[in-house]
Structure formats: C-alpha cells, structure tokens
Kinemage of the C-alpha trace (Angstrom):
@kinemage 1
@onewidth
@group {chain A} dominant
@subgroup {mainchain}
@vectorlist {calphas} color= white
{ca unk a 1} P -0.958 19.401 14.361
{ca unk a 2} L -2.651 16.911 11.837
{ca unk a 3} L -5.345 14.764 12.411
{ca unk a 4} L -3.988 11.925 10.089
{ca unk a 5} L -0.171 11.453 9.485
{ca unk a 6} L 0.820 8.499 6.952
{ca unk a 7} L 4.672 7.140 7.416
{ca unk a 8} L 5.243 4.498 4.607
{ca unk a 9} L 8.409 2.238 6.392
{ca unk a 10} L 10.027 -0.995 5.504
{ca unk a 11} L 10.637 -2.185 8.371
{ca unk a 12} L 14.061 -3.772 7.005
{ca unk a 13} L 15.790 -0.167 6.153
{ca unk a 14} L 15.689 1.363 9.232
{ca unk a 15} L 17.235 4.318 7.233
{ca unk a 16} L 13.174 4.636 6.538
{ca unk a 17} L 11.796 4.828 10.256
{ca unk a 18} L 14.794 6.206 12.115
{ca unk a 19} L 14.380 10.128 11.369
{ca unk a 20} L 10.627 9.748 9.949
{ca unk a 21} L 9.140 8.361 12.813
{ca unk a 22} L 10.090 11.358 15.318
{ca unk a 23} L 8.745 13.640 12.651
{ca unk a 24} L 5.364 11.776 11.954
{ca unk a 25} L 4.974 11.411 16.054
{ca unk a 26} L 5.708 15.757 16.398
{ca unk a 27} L 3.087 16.022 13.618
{ca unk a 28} L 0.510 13.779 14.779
{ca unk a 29} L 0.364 15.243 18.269
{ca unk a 30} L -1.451 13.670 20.972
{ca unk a 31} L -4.548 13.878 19.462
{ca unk a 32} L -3.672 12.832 15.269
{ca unk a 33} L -2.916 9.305 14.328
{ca unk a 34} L -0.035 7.723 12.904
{ca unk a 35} L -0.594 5.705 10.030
{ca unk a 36} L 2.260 3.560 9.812
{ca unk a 37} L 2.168 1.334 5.953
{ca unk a 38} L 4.013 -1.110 5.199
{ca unk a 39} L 4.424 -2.309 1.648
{ca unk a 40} L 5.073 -5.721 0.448
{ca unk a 41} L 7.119 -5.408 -3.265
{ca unk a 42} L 5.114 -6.297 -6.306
{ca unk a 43} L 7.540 -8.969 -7.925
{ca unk a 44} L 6.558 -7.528 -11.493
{ca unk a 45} L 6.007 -10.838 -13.683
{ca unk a 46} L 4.029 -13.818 -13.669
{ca unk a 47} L 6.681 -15.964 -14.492
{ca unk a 48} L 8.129 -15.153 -10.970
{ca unk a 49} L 4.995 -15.130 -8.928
{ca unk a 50} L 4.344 -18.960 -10.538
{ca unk a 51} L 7.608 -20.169 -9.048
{ca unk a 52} L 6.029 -18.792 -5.428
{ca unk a 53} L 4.144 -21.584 -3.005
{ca unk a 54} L 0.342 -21.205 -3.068
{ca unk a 55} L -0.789 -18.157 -0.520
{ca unk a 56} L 2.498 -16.880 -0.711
{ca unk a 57} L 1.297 -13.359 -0.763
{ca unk a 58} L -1.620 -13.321 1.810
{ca unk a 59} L 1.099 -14.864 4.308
{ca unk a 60} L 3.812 -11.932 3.779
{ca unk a 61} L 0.841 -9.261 4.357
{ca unk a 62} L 0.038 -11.188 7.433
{ca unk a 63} L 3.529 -11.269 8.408
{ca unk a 64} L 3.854 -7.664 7.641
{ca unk a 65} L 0.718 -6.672 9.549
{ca unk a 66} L 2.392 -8.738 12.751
{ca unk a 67} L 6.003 -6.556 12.440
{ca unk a 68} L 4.120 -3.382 12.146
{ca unk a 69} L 2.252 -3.865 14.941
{ca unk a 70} L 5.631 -5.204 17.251
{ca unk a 71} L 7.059 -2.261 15.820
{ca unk a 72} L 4.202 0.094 17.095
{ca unk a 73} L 4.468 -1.705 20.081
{ca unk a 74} L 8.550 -1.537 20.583
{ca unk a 75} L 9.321 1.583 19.271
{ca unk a 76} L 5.806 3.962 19.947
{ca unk a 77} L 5.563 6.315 22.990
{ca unk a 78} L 2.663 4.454 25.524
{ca unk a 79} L -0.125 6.840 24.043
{ca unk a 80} L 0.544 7.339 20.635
{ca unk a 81} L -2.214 6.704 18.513
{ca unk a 82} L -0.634 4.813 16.314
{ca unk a 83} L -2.603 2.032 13.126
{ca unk a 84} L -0.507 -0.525 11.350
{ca unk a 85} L -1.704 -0.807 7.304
{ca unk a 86} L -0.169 -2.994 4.888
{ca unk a 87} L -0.933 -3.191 0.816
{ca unk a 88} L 1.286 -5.452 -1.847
{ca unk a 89} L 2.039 -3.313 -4.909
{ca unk a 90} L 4.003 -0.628 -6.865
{ca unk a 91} L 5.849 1.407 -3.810
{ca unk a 92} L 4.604 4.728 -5.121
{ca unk a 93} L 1.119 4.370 -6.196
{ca unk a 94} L 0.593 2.353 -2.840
{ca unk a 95} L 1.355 4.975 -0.952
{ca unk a 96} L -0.520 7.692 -2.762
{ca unk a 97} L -3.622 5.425 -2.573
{ca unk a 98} L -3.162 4.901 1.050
{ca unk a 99} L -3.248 8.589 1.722
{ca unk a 100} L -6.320 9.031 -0.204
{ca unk a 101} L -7.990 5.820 1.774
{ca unk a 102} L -6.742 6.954 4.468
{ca unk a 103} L -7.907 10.592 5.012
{ca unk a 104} L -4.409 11.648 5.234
{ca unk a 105} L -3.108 15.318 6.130
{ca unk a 106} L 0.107 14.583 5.272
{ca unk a 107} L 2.548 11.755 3.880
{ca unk a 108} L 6.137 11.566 6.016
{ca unk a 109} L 8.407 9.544 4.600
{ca unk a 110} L 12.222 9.465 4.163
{ca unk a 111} L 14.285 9.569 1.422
{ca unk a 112} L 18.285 8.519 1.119
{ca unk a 113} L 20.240 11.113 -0.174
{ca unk a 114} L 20.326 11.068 -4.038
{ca unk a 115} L 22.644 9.303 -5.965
{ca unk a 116} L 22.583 9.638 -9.435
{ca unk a 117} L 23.538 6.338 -10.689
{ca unk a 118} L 20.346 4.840 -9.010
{ca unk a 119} L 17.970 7.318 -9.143
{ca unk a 120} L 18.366 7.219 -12.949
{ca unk a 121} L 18.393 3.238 -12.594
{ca unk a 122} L 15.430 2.600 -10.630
{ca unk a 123} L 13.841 6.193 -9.464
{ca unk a 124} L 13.118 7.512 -6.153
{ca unk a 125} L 9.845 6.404 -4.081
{ca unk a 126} L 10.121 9.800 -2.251
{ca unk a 127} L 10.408 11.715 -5.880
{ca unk a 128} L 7.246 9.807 -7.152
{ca unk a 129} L 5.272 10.192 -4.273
{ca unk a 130} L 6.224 14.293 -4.508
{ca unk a 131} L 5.408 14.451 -7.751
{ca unk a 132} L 1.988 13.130 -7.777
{ca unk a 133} L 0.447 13.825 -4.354
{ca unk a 134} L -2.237 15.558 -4.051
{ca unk a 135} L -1.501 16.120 -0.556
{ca unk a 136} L 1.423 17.795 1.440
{ca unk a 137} L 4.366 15.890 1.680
{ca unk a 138} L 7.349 15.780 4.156
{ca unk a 139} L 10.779 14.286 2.338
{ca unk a 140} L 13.190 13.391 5.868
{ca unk a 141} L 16.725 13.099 5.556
C-alpha cells in the first residue's frame, strides 16, 4: 500500500468522490493517509474578482476546509487516516503542486467519461494531471 494517497474531490460532483474514494481508502491501507483536496475555481479575470465582497476568497477556503472535514467525518471508515487540504487556483496545476507538497505516492482522482465536444471545449482535469505528473496516477471511472 502507499504511504500518501492524494484524492482531489469537489465535493459538489459526487461523480468525483463516489468511485475514487473506495479506491484511495484500498490504497492507503490502514497505515497510508488520505489526502483529500479540495479546490476552490480560480475565476480567471480581475474584472470578475472586483465585483466579489472583500475576503471573498479566504471565506470559500474556510468554507471548503469545514465540508472536507464533515465529509471525512460522514463518509470515512472510524480509523482512516484521513487530512482535509484546500488551495484556490487552476484545477490542474493545483493538484500537481499538492502532490509534490504533499509527499504523495500517488494521485486518485476520477474522471467522467470523455466527450468530445467538451473535452475539446474546456479539457480534461484528469488528462492534464496525466500528462504532467511526475508521479503515478490512478484515472477512476
């Protein structure tokens, strides 16, 4: 088994947790850690981000960090060594800095099946993540 397991989820897709999470769990073991991240979306312009109240960012992470760990809490075997991590930022590049931070053996994550239309549109977070780890990665579907 691995000693550190990172499982990028949003928490509102449970397409993203509901396969991934028995996986990371069976490869974490009872003596790895799960490494659950949660991401909050970079809005991508300035113009956007001015329209936002003041702290609007700090208070999502903050929320975020309070799901993950409910989630842990709800939906975690009592025993699972389990951390909660959130970032704000580009999906991808999140992730594959959170596995470096991290220590991580391997990156679990899940991936909806492809669809051309939208994968040419707006790209895959599993694909990117594939194509530049430096790490193993495990694509669940």
């Amino acid at each position: 088994m691995f000693d550190n397991v990172l499982l990028p989820i949003d928490l509102n897709h449970q397409a993203s947790w509901e396969k991934a999470l028995p996986m990371g769990l069976k490869l974490s073991g009872t003596n790895g850690t799960l490494h659950l991240l949660g991401i909050v979306h970079d809005l991508g312009a300035a113009a956007i981000a001015s329209y936002l109240p003041d702290g609007f960012e700090e208070r999502a992470l903050q929320k975020m960090k309070a799901d993950l760990d409910a989630f842990i809490a709800e939906k975690l075997p009592a025993g699972a060594k389990a951390e909660a991590h959130v970032g704000h930022g580009h999906v991808p590049e999140h992730i594959l800095s959170a596995a470096r931070d991290l220590g991580a053996d391997v990156i679990v994550m899940a991936s909806h099946p492809p669809d051309e239309l939208m994968t040419f549109l707006v790209g895959s977070h599993a694909d990117r993540v594939v194509r530049h780890a430096d790490r193993p990665v495990l694509v669940v579907r």
